[in-house]
PATOR-203560 format. One record per residue: residue in one letter; x, y, z of N, C-alpha, C, O, CB in turn. Coordinates in steps of 0.1 Angstrom, whole numbers, padded with zeros to 4 digits, always signed. Each point is the difference from the previous one (the first is absolute). Glycine has a CB too. Layout:
AXYZXYZXYZXYZXYZ...
This chain:
X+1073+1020+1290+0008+0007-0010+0006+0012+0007-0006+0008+0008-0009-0015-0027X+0028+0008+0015+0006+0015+0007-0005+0010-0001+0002+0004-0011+0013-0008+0007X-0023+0013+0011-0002+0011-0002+0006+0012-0012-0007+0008-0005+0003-0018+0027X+0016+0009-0023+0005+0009-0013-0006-0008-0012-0004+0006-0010+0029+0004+0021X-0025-0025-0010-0005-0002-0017-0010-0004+0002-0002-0012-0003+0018+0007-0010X-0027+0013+0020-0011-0001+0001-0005+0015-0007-0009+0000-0008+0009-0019+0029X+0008+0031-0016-0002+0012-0008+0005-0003-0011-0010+0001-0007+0011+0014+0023X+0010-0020-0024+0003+0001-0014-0011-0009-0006-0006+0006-0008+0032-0001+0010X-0030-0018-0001-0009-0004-0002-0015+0012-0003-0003+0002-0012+0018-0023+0025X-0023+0027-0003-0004+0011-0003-0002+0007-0011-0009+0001-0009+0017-0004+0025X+0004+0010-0013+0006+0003-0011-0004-0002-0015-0008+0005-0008+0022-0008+0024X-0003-0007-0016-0010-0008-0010-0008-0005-0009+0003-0005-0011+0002+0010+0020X-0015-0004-0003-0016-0007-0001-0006+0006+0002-0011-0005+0001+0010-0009+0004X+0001+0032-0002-0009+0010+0001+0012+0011-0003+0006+0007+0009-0026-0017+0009X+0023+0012-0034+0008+0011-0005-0007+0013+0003-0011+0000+0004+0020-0014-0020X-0001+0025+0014-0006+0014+0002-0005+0004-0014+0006-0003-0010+0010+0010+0030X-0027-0001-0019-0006+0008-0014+0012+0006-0003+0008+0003+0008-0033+0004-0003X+0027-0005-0020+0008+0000-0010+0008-0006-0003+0009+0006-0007-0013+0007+0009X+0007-0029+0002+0013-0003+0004+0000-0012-0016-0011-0003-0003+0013+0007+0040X+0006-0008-0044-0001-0006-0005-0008-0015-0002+0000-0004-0012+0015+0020+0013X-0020-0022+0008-0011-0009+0003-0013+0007-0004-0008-0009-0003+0021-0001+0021X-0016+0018-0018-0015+0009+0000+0001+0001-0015-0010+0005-0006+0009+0012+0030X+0015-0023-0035-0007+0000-0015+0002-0008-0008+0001-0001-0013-0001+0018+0014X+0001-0029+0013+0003-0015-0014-0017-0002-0001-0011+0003+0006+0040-0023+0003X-0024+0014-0020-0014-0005-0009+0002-0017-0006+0011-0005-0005-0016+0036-0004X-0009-0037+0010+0000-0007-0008-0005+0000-0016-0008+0008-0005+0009-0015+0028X+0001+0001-0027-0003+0000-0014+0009-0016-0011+0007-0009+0003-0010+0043+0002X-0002-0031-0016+0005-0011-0009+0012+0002-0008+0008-0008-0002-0030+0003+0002X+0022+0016-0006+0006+0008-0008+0006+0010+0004-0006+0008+0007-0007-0015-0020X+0027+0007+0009+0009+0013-0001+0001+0009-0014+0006-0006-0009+0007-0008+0026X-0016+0028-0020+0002+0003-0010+0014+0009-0002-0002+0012+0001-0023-0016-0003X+0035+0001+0000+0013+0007-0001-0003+0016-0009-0007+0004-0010+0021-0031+0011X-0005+0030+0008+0002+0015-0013-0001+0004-0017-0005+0009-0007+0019-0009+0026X-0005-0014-0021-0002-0003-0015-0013-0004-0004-0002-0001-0012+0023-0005+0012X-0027+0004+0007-0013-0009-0004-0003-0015+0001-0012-0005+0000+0014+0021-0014X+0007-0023+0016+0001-0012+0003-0006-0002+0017+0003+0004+0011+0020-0007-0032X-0032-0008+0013-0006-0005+0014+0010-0020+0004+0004-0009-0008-0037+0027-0001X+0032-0016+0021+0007-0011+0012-0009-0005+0006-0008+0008+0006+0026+0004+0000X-0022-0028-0005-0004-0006+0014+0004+0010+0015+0011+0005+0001-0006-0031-0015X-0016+0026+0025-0004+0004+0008+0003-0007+0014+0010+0000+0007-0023+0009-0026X-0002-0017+0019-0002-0007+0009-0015-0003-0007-0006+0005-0009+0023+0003+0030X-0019-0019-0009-0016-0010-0004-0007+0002+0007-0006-0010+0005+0011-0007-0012X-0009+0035+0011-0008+0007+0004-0015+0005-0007+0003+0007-0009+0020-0003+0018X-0034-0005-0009-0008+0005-0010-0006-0009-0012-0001-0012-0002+0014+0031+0009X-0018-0006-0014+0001-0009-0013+0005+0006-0008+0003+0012+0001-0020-0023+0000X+0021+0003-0011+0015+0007-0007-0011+0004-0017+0007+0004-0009+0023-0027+0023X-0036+0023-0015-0010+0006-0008-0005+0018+0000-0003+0008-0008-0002-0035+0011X+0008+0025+0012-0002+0016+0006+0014+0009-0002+0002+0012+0001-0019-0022+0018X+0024+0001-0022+0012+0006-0002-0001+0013-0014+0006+0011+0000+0007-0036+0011X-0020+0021-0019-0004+0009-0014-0002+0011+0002-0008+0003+0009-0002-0018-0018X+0016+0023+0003-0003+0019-0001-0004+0000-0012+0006-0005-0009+0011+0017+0023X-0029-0005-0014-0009+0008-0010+0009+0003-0015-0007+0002-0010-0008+0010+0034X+0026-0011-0024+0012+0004-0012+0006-0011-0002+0010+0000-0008-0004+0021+0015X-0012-0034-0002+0012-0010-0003-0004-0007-0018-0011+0001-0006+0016-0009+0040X+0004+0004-0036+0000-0008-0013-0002-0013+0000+0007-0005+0009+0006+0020-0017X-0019-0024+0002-0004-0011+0000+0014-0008-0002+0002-0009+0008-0028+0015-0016X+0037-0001-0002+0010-0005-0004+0012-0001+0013+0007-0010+0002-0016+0019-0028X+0009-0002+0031+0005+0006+0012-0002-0014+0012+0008-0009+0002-0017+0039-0010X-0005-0028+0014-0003-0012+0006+0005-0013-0003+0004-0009+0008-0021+0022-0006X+0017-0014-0013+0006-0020-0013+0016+0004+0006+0006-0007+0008-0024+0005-0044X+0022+0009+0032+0012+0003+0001+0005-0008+0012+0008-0010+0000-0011+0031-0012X-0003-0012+0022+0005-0006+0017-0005-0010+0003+0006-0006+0009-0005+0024+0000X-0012-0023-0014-0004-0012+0008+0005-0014-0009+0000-0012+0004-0024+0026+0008X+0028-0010-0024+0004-0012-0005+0017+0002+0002+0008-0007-0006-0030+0003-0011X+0024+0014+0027+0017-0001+0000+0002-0006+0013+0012-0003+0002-0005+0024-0016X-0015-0023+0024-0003-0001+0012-0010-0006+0003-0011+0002-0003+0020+0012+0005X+0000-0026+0009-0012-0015-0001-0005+0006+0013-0012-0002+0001+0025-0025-0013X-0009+0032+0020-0005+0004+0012-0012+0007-0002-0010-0004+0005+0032+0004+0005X-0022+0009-0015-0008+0013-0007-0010-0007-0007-0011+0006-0001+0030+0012-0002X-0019-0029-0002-0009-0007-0014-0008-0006+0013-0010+0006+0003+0028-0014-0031X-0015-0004+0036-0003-0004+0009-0011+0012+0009-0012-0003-0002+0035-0015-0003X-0020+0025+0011-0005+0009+0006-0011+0013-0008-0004+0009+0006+0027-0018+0008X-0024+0007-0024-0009+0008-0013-0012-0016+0004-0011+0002+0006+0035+0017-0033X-0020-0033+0021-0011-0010-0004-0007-0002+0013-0012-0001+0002+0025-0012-0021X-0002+0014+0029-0009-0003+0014-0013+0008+0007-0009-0006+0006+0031-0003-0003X-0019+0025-0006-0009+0009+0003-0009+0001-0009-0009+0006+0005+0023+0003+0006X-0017-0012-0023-0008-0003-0008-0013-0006+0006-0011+0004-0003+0031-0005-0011X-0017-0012+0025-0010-0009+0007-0001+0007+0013-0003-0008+0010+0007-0016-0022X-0002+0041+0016-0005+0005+0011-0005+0005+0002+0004+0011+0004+0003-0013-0001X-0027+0001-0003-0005+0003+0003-0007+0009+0012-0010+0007-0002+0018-0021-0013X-0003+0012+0024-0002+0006+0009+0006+0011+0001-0003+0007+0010-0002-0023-0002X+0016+0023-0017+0006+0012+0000-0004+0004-0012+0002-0006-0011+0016+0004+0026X-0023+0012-0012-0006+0008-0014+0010+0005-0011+0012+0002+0004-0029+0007+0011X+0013-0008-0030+0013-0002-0009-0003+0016-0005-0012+0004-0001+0014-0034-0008X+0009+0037+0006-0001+0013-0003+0001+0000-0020-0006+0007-0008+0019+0002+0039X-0007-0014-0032+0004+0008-0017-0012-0010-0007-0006-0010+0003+0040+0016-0006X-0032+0002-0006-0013-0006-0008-0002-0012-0004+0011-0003-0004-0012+0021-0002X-0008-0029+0002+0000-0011+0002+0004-0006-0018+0002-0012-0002-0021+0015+0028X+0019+0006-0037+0008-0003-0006+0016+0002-0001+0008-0006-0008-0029+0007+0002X+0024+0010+0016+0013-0001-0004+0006-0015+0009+0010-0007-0001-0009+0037-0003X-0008-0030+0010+0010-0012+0007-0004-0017-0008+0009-0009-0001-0008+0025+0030X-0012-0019-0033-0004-0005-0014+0008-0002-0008+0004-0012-0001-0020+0021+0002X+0022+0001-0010+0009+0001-0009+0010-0004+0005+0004-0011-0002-0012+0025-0008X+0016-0006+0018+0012-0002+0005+0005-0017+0002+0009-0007-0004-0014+0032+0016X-0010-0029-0001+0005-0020+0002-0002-0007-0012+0004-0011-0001-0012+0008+0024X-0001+0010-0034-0004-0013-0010+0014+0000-0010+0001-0009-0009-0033+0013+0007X+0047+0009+0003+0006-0002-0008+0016-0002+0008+0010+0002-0006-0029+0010-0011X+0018-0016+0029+0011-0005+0007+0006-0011-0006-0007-0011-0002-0003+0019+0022X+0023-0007-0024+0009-0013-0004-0010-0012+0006-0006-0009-0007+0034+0020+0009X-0030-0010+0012-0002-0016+0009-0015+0008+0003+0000+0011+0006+0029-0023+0010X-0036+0008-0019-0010+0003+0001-0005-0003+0018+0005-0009+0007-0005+0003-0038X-0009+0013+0036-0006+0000+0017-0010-0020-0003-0006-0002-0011-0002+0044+0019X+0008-0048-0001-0009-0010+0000-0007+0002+0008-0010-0007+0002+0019-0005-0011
C-alpha cells in the first residue's frame, strides 16, 4: 500500500478525541424533537429503548406503524442473555396489545 494512504487510512481508524466518531452510538430507536420515535438499527434490545415517562399508547403507536420496529421489540423479547431494563409489565402490556401480536 502507498505510504500516503496508509496515513489517511490511519487516520481513519483511529480518529482524534472529540472528533465526531467518538459519538456515534448504537441503539434501536430515534426519538425526534417532536417526540416521535424512528427505527434505529438492530443493535441491542429494543425493549431497553423505554424511558421511565414513556406511555404505553406511545410504544402501540410506533411499533404497530413500523414493521421493522415491531419485528425488533418481538425478537428481543427471547434475549436472554441481555438483561431487560423497564419493568416487566410494561413491556407485557405493550406486546399483549400490538395490532400483530410477538409469537
Amino acid at each position: 500500500m502507498k505510504e500516503e494512504f496508509k496515513s489517511q487510512r490511519a487516520r481513519r481508524t483511529q480518529p482524534a478525541a472529540g472528533t465526531s466518531w467518538d459519538r456515534f452510538a448504537h441503539g434501536h430507536v430515534l426519538v425526534m424533537p417532536d417526540g416521535h420515535m424512528q427505527s434505529w438499527g438492530p443493535y441491542g434490545k429494543m425493549v431497553n429503548c423505554v424511558r421511565s415517562h414513556d406511555a404505553t399508547q406511545s410504544w402501540l403507536d410506533f411499533l404497530d406503524a413500523d414493521p421493522l420496529a415491531r419485528d425488533l421489540w418481538c425478537a428481543g423479547l427471547n434475549y436472554v442473555q441481555v438483561a431487560t431494563v423497564p419493568p416487566q409489565a410494561f413491556i407485557e402490556g405493550v406486546s399483549s396489545q400490538l395490532a400483530d401480536t410477538c409469537r
